[in-house]
N, C-alpha and C positions, 0 to 999 in steps of 0.2 A: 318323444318319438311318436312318427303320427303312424296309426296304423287302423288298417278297417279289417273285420272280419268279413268273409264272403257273404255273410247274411246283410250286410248293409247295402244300401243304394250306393249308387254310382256318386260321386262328388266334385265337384269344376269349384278350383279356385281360381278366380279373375283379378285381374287388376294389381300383376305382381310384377316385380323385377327379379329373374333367374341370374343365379351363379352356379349353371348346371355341375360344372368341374369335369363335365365331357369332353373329349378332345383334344391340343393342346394346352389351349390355355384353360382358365377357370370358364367361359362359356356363359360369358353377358347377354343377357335377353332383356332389354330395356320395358316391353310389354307384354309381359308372359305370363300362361296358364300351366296349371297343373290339374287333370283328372284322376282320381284315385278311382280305382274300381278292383276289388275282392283281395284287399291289401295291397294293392300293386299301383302302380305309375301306371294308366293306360295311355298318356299324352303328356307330352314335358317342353314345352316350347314358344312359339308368338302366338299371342292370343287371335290374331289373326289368321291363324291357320287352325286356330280348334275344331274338328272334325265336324260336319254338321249335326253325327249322332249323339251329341251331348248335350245341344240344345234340349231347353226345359229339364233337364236335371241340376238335381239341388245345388244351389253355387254362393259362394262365400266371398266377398269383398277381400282382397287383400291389402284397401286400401296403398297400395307402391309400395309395402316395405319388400323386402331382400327375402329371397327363397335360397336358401344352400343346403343341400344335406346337412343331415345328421352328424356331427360332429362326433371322432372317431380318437378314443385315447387308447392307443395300440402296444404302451408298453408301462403297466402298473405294478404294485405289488401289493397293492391294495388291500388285502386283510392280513394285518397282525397285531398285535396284540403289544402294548406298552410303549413306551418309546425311550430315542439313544442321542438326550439331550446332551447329557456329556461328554459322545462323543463329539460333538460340535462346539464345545470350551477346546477341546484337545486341540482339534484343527485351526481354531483359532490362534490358538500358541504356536502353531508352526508343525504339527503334527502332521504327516502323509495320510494318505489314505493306508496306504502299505502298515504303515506304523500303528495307525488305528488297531486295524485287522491283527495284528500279530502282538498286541498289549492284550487282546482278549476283547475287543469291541466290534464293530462291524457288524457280519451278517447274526454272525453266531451268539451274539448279544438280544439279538431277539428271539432265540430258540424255547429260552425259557417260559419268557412270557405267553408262549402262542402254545408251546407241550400244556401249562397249565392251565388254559383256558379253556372254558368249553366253546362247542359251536356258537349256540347262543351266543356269547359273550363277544366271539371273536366277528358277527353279525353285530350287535351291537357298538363297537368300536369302529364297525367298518361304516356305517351310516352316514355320519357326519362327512367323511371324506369325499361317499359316494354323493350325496345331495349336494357337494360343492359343483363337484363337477356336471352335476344333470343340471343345474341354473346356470352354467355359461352356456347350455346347447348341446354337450357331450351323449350322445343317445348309445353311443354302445361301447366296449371297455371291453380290454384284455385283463385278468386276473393271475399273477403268476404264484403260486405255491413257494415253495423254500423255504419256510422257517420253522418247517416244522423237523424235518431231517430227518425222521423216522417214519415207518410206514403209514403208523398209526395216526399220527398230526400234521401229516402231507393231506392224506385224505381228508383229515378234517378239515383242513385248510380249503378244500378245493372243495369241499360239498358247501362252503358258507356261503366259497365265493357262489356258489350253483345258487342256493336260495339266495340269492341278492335281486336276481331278475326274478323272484318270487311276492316282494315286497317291495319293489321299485319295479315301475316299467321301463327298463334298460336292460340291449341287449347284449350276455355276458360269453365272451370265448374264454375257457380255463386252461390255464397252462401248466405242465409240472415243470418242476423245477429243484427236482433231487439234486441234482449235481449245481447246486449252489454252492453250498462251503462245505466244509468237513466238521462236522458234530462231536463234540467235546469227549464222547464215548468212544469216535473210534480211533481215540488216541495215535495218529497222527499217519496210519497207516492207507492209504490212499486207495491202495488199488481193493483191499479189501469193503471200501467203501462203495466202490465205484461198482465192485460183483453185488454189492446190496441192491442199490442203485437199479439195474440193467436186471437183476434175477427175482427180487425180492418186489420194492416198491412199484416200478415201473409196470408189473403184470396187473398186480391188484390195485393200480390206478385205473389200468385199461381198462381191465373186469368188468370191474364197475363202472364204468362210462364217465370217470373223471375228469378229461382233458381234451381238450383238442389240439394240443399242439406238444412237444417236448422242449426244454431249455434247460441249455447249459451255462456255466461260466468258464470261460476259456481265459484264462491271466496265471499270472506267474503266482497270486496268493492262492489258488483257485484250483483248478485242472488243467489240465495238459491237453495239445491236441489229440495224442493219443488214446486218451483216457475220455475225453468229452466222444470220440467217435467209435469207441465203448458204447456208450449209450445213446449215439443215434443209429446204430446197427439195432441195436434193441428196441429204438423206437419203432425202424423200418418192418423189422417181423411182425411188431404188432401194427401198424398199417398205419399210425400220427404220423403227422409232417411233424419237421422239429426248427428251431429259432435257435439261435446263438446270440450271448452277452458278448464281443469280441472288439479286441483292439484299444482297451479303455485306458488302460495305463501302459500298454509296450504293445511291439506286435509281434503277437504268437502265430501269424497262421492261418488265426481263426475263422475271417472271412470266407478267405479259398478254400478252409476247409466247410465249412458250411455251405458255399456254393458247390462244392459236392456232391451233397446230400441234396439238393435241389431246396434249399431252408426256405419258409417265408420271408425270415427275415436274417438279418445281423446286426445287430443294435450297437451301439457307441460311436465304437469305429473313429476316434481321436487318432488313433496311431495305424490307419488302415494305410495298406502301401499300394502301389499301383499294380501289382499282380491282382491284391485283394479286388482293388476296385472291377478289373477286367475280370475275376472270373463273377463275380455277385453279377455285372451285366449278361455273363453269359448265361449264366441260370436264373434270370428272372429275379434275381433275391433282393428284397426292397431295404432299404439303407436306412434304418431307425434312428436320429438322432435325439438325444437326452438333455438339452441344453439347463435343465436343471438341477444334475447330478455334473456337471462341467462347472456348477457357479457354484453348489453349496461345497465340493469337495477343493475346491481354489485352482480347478485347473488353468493351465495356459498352453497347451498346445488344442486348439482348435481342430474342428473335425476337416477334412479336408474337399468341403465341397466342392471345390470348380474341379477337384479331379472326377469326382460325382457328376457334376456335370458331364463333364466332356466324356464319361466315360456312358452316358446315360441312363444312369445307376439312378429309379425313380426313389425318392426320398420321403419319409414319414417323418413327424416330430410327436414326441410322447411326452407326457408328464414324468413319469419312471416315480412316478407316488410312491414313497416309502420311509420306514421310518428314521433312516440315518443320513443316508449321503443325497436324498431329494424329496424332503419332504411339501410337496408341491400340491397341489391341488388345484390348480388354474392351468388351462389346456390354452386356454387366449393372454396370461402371464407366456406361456411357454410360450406360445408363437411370436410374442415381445423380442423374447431374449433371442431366440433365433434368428430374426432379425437381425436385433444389435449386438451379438455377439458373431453370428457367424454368418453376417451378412448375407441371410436367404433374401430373396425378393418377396412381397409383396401375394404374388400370385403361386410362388411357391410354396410360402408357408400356409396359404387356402388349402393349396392343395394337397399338402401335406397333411393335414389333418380329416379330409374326407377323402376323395378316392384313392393314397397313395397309402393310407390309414386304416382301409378297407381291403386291402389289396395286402399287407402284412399281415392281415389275419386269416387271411383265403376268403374271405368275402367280397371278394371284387364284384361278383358275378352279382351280389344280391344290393349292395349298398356302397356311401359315397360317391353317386352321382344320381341328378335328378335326370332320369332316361327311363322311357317306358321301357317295363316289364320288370325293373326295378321295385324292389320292396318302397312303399310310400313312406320311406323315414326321411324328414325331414324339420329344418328350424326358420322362424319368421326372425327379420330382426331388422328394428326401427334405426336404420341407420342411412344418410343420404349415399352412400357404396359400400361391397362388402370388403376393399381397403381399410376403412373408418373402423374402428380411429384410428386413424393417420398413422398404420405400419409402413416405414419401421421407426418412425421417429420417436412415437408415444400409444402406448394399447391404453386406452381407459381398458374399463372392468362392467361392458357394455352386455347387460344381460338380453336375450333373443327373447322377443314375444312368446313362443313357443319352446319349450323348453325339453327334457329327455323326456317328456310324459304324457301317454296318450295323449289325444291331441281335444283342448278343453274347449271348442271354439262352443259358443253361447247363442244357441237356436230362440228365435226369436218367434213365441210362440201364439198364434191368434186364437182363443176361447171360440172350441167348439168345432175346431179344425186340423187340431195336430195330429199328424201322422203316427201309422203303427214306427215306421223307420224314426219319428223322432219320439218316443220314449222311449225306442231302443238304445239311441246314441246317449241319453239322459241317464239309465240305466248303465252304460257302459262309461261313463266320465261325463259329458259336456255337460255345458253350463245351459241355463235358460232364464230366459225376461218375456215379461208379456209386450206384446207389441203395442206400441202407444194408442194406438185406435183404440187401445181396450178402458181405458182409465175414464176415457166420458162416462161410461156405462156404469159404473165402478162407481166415482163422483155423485153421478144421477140413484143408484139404489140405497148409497148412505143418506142424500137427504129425503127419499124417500119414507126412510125409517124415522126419521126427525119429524115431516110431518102428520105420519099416524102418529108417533109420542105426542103430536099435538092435540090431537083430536079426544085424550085424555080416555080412549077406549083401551077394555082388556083385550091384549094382542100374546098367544103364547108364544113364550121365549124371549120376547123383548121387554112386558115386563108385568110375568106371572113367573110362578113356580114351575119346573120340568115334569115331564113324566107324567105320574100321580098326583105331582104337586102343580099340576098344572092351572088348578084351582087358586089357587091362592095371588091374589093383586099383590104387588109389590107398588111400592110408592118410589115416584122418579127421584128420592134423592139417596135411594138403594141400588139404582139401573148398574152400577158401575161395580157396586160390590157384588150385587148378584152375579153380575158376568164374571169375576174375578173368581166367585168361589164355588161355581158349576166348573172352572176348568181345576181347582185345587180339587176340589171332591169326586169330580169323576177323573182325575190324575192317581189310577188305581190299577194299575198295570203289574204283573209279578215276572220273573224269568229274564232267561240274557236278552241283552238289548238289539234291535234290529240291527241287520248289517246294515251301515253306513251307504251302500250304492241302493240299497230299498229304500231304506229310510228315505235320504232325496230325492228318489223317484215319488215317493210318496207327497214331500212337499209342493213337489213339483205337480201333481195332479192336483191338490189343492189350490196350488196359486192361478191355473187352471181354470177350476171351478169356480171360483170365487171371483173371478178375470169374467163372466159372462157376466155378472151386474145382476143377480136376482139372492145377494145372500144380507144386502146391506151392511156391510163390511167397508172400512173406511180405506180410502187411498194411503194414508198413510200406517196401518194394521199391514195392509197388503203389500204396500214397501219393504216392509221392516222382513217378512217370508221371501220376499223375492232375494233383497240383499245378503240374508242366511246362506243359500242357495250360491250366490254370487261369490261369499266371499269362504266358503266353504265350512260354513258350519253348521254341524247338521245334531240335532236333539237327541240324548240317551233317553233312546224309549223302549221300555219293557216291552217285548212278544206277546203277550200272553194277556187276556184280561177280554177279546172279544168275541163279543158273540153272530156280529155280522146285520146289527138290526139291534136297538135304534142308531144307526150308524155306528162307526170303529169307535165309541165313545172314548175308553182308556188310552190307545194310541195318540188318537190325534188330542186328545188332553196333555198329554205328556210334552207333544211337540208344542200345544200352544204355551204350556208354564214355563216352557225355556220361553219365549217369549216373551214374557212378564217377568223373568228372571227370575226363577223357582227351576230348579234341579239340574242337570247338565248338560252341557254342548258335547261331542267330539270335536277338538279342534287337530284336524291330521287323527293319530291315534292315542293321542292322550282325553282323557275325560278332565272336562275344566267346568269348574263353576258358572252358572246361567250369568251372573251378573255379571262375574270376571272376563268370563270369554267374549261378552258383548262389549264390554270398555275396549278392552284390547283391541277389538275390532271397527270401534271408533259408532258403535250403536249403542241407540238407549232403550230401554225395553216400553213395552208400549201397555200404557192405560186403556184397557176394553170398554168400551162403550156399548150402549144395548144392541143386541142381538149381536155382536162381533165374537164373543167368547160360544154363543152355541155355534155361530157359523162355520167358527173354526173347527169344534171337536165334534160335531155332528156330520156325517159324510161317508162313503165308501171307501175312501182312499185308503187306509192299511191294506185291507182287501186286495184292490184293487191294484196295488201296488206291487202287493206280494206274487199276485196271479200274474200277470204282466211279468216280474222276474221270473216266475217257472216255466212260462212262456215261450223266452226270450234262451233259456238253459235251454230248455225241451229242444227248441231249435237249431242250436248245437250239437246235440244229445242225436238228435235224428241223422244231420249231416255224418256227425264221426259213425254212427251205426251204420250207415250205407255203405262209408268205404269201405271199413271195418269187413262188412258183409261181404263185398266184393271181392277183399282181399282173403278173406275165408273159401269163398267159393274157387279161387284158382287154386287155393293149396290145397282143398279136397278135389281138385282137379274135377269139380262139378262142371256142370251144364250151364249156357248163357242160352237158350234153345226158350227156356221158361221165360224170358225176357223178351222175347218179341215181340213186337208190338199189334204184329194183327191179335195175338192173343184180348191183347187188353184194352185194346180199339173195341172185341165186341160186350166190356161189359159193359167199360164209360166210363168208371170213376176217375177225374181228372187226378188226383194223386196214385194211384196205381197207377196211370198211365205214365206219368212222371218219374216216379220209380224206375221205371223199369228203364226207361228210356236211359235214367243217370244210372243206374246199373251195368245197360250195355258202353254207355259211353269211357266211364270208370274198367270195363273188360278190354278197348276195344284194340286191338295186336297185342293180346297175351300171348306171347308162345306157348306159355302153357296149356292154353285152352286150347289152342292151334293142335300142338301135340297129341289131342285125347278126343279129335271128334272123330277119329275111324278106327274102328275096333276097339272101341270100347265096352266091357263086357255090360256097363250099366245102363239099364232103363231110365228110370228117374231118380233123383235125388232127394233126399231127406224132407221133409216140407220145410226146414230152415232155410235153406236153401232156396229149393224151387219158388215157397212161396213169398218172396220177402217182398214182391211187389205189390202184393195183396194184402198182406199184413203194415210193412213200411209205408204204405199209399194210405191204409185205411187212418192212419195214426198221424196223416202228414195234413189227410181233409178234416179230422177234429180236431186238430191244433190250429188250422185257420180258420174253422168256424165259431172257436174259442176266443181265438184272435181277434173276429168283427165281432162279438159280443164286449170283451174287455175294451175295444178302442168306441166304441160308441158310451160303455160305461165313463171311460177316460176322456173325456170330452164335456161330460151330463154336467148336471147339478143334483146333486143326491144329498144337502141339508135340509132344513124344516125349523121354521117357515119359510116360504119362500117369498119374495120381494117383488112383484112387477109393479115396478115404478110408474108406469105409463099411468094405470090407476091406484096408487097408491094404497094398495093391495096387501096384505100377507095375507098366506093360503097353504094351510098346515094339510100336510098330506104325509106320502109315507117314500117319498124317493130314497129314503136311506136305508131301506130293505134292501140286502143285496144278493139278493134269489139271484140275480143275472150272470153275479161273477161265481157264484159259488154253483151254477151249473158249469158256467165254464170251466171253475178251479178242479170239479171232477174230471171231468171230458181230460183237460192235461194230465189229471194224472192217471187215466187209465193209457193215453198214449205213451207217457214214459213207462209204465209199469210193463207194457207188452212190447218196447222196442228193448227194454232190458230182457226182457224173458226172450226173447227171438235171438238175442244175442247169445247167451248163456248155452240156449240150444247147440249156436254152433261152436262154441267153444268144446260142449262135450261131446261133437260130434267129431272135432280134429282130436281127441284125446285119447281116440276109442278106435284102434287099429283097425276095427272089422268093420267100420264104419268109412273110414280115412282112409285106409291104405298108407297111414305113417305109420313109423314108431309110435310104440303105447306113451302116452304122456308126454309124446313129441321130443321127448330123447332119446341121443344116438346109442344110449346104453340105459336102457330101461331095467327097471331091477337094482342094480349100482346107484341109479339115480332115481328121482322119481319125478323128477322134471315137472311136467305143468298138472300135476293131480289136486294138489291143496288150492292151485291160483284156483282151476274148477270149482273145486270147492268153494271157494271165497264167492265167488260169482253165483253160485248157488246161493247161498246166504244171503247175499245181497238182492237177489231175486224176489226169493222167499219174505222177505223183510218190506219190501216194496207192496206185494201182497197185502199185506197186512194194512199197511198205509193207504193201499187205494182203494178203500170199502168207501162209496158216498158219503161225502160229509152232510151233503145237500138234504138227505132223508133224516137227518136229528134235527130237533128243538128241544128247546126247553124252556118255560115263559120265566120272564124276567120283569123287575120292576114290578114288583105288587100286583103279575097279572096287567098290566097295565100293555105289555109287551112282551105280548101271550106264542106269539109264534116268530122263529128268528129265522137265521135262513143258515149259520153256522160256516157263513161265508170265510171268515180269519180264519178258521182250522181247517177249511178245503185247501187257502189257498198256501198258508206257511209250509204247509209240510211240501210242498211243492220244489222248493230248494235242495232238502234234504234226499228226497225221492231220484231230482236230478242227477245230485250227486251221486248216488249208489247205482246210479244207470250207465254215470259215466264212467264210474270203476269196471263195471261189468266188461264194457264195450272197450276198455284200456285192457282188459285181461283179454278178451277177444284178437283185437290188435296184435299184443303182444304171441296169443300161437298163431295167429294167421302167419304173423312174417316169420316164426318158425318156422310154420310147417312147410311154409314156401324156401327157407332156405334148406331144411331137409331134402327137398326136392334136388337139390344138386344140379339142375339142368337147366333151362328153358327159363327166359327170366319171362315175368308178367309182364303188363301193357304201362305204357311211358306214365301215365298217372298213376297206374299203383308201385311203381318202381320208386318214383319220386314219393311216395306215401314211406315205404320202405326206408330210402335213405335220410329220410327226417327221422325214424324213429330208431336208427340203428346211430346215427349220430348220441342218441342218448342211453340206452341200451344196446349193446355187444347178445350175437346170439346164445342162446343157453345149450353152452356144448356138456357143462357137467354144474353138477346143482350149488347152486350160491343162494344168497339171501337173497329172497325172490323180492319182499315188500319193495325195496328203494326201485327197482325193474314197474312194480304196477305204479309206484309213484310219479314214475320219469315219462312213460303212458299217459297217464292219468293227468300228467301238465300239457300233454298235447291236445287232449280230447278239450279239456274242461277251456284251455288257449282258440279255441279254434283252429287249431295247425291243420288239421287233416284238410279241411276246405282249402287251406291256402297249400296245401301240398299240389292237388291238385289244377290247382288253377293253370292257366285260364279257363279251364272247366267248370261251366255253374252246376251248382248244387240248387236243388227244389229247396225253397223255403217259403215261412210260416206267411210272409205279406210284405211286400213291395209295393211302398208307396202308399200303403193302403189306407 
């Protein structure tokens, strides 16, 4: 799935062939661009026609392969637990589906396995299924529930499916699916089930923000029509749209009664009649076929497409992944069979799988077609048409360049010039290579080093003792062990290991530095870092061990002894052996040469790496605080009066002025605000409030002057000695001091610490009647409940906590090395705790979120302005309002995926949000 947050640059992919799926047909564009701008498609068309405002923004070769959306698997049931290999010996023997079902096999056969499983577990199980389908190109996925059949393992069902886009970037719709079968306990009594169903499970799925959709099974082993519309009555009150299983082995009904309801979909539909077809036309209800639950259970009546046709009943194909009757995992297998089984066309079966796919889910409006204003989800795929291979005759098992996962394109980076936007994207997934100009430079400092070795003079680092021991000659047929056992001996790292997206950020500043040609480090040393990078494998290296001066010594030791093959890779999320994981990967570890082993762990980069990630958070952290704030200020029915901009026009500061400006624009047709500028009894408002342009601005200008300090650090050379070839030169100095980042590493985190604490304020100021003018604690029954009093709390905590964390790390030393390295700059512990500080800022501002759109839906009246509305319905999509008290944690955690996602930004877009550096 490609997707940008608002804080990214604008981005022109050239040099493509589109299968937009706009229109009638799929939507051929033989030489077509795509512009992504603030997660969105801002242009989808002939490259010839690309606007001229896009010129000199960043643009990617797409070398001719095939642009098509995101590939859309719309009817799964993708996590459960064990499987019903037996039953498929039975059906072999001639056994029905019906037969199956009613021997004690079928759905109810998985009930067990999925009741005794934990979450974990039934996540774990589901993985493999799900990774099949994100390497054909599949980016987003329907989840259906049903095997758990009781309240309790319904929901756990559907919260695994919910973390699955936690730990994969694919996007997940959940669906319940109580009224699957009948549960062994409620011994055979139906309608009692079906009062479970509609009174019981179905509300405390809603509650909790479980579903987005309702599904039943309408068949003769199954429910009834009148029992199935039992439960989409109950859907309706609670406000899901609802889907139907229908028509699979007889026809119930099903259809027309689902087009009723106004369904997204109807899925099977083998024994759909022509009333069914005509009413699903009239209600929009998209036609789901399963052609892999038609082969594995031995059907032979076919679905009835040309009545589909003609009736213009738009058509989807799904895997229906499950563990009995379609055990499938290929979505372009599926488009196969649909084909040669029920003779789709070509362009139908495309489009079946993205906009007819997206459009079954209610996502029409956002995905399955390459059209600006569209979400930028999309897959590359090396194929001469997107027919290839050759449907319907033959599908190879043709994987898409791009696959369901961020999107990894490989920035190709010049020493000494990369951008603040590209560490961000490096940080965020992509790949990077130094660009080939850099390798002469490269070439020229390793034999540089060759010829002072020649000159048989003491040089430190390349071949004396370090540090203290700088004193002591080493003789050239030690150069190699010396190097080998400077990165084992300072490989002294303690504590959990970096995250994996710092970590390569990290390498990546290295490969970097070391890319400008003054470290004398060999091209093929420098190979071996870049290919890591490349092929995703990134070194277990301990947190903990620096002091920030004489460079990140421990870290970047750690990372060079994977390279020598000494201690571990991450390869994905397993920790594998340094040697193992390099075979595997078709690498040999590399023999250090002199000066290559200091070059490598002598440097800024953990630092710098780390600070650049809090950054790059902070950045996020600010944007969600702004809406956050603005959506606060309409439900205290505050003032936008303090946002004007002659105000901030006469101080100057360019981020206060920006502020404010995205304040008012974030405000601007609130009725709310509309509502309360005459006669309103209040003067001014709280200074949470009133002053968030002053406070938010001031935090907005030290985070990019943080910014140009870390992107000029990210650029430097900060080892010792250093190499200028030109005169055959080493010239020991102290650039590995990193006083620079570790002013900056404070600067960030005094900006996080005070956009949390401004945030916190307003939280306790909607919580606090005589302040807000809501309900106390922003519930309708205050007393009875006690509604958002503890989240306050929490936020307080985390406030407080933050405090603590943002006291200067820049003003400690302590001398290290024998006195030898006497004053440090305490740069690694400014900048790590940086992440951590994030994190608690962006809990704060998720608790914030969350009473804002209370208190605003308190309000009963007047809705706010089209961007905070749109902010609104993303996070009510995840959270339901808090009308009486539930478990609040899963509520700040469903938040807490927005903020920490960048959803808020993209909520409102096309509106920009101020950020930390563009381009810079």
């Amino acid at each position: 799935m490609v997707e940008y947050s608002s804080s990214q640059p604008v981005k022109v992919w050239r040099n493509l062939r589109l299968a937009t799926m706009a229109g009638d047909g799929i939507g051929r564009i033989q030489a077509g661009a795509l512009v992504i701008r603030d997660g969105r498609f801002a242009f989808a068309g002939p490259e010839a026609e690309l606007p001229a405002e896009f010129d000199g923004c960043e643009s990617f070769d797409g070398e001719g392969r095939w642009a098509t959306p995101g590939l859309v698997d719309c009817h799964t049931h993708l996590v459960f637990a064990g499987n019903r290999a037996k039953e498929f010996e039975m059906r072999l023997a001639g056994a029905t589906y019906e037969e199956v079902a009613r021997a004690g096999g079928g759905i109810v056969s998985s009930v067990k396995g999925v009741r005794e499983a934990s979450e974990d577990d039934l996540i774990a199980e589901t993985l493999p299924r799900l990774d099949a389908l994100i390497a054909e190109g599949v980016t987003t996925i329907e989840v259906k529930s049903g095997y758990g059949l009781d309240t309790e393992s319904e929901m756990k069902s559907l919260r695994a499916a919910g973390r699955l886009a936690e730990v994969r970037d694919i996007g997940v719709r959940r669906t319940f699916l109580g009224a699957h079968a009948l549960p062994p306990e409620a011994k055979g009594d139906k309608a009692a089930y079906i009062a479970k169903v509609c009174d019981e499970m179905l509300p405390a799925v809603a509650k909790a923000g479980l579903a987005d959709a309702v599904d039943g099974f309408c068949e003769g082993i199954a429910f009834s029509p009148d029992e199935i519309a039992r439960v989409f009555d109950a859907a309706k009150v609670l406000g899901l749209p609802v889907k139907l299983h229908a028509e699979q082995l007889s026809d119930q009904g099903g259809a027309a009664l689902a087009a009723s309801y106004g369904a997204l979909s109807a899925d099977h539909l083998e024994y759909l009649s022509e009333d069914g077809a005509r009413a699903m036309a009239a209600a929009g209800t998209v036609a789901v076929l399963l052609p892999g639950a038609f082969y594995f259970i031995r059907e032979t009546k076919i679905p009835p497409v040309d009545l589909l046709r003609r009736h213009g009943v738009q058509i989807a194909l799904a895997t229906d992944c499950n563990p009995g009757t379609s055990p499938l995992t290929s979505l372009l297998l599926t488009m196969n069979m649909a084909a040669t089984f029920f003779r789709m066309t070509v362009d139908e079966c495309l489009i079946a799988v993205t906009r007819n796919g997206a459009r079954a889910l209610g996502l029409g409006d956002e995905i399955g077609t390459l059209e600006a204003g569209k979400r930028a989800d999309f897959c590359l795929w090396d194929v001469d048409d997107p027919a290839e291979p050759r449907l319907p005759d033959q599908l190879q098992s043709t994987s898409p360049t791009l696959q369901g996962r961020p999107m990894t394109e490989t920035l190709v980076l010049e020493p000494g010039a990369v951008t603040l936007d590209a560490w961000r994207a490096i940080y965020r997934g992509a790949g990077a290579r130094l660009t080939d100009a850099a390798w002469g430079d490269v070439e020229e400092s390793a034999a540089a080093v060759a010829r002072i070795l020649a000159r048989g003079e003491p040089v430190y680092g390349i071949n004396t003792g370090f540090g203290k021991l700088a004193s002591v000659r080493i003789g050239d047929e030690d150069l190699e062990t010396l190097q080998r056992n400077i990165v084992l001996s300072h490989a002294a790292g303690v504590g959990k290991p970096m995250p994996v997206p710092i970590a390569r950020l990290m390498m990546a500043l290295k490969l970097v530095s070391l890319g400008r040609g003054a470290s004398g480090i060999s091209v093929e040393t420098l190979r071996l870092l870049e290919a890591l990078i490349e092929k995703g494998l990134t070194p277990v290296i301990p947190a903990k061990g620096s002091v920030g001066a004489s460079g990140d010594l421990a870290p970047l030791s750690h990372m060079t002894a994977a390279m020598i093959g000494v201690g571990e890779f991450f390869v994905g999320s397993e920790r594998v052996p340094a040697m193992q994981a390099l075979a595997a990967a078709g690498l040999e570890p590399v023999t250090l040469r002199a000066k290559e082993g200091l070059a490598l762990l002598n440097g800024t980069q953990f630092s710098t790496a780390n600070a650049l990630a809090g950054l790059f958070e902070a950045e996020r952290l600010y944007q969600a605080a702004l809406v956050a704030g603005a959506l606060s200020t309409d439900a205290a029915k505050g003032s936008d009066t303090p946002f004007d901009p002659r105000i901030h026009a006469l101080r100057g500061h360019a981020g206060q002025k920006e502020t404010a400006a995205a304040l008012l624009s974030l405000m601007a047709g609130s009725e709310i605000r509309a509502s309360h500028r005459i006669d309103d009894p209040r003067v001014q408002d709280p200074y949470c409030v009133r002053c968030q342009p002053q406070v938010m601005g001031a935090a907005l200008d030290i985070l990019r002057q943080a910014g140009r300090t870390l992107l000029i650090e990210a650029n430097g050379v900060s080892d010792n000695p250093l190499i200028f070839a030109g005169e055959d030169e080493a010239l020991s100095g102290g650039n590995f001091h990193a006083e620079p980042v570790a002013f900056a590493a404070d600067m960030i985190a005094m900006a996080i610490c005070e956009i949390g604490s401004i945030s916190e304020r307003r939280t306790a100021m909607l919580v606090d009647p005589a302040l807000s003018g809501l309900p106390a604690f922003l519930t309708p029954k205050p007393g009875l409940n006690s509604g958002f009093m503890i989240a306050q709390v929490t936020a307080a905590a985390l406030v407080s906590e933050n405090k603590q964390k943002a006291f200067p790390a820049s003003v400690d030393s302590i001398p290290t090395s024998a006195n030898q390295e006497d004053h440090v700059s305490m740069a690694a512990h400014g900048a790590r705790r940086l992440k951590e500080m994030a994190e608690n800022a962006m809990a704060v501002v998720a608790i914030e979120l969350l009473a804002a759109a209370q208190g605003c839906d308190l309000l009963a009246g007047p809705a706010s302005s089209r961007p905070l509305e749109a902010v609104r319905r993303v996070l009510r999509e995840k959270v339901p309002m808090l009308r009486e008290d539930r478990h609040f944690s899963p509520d700040i955690e469903a938040a807490l995926g927005l903020v920490v996602a960048g959803s808020l930004a993209e909520a409102v877009s096309p509106l920009a949000l101020p950020a930390v550096g563009e381009g810079t």
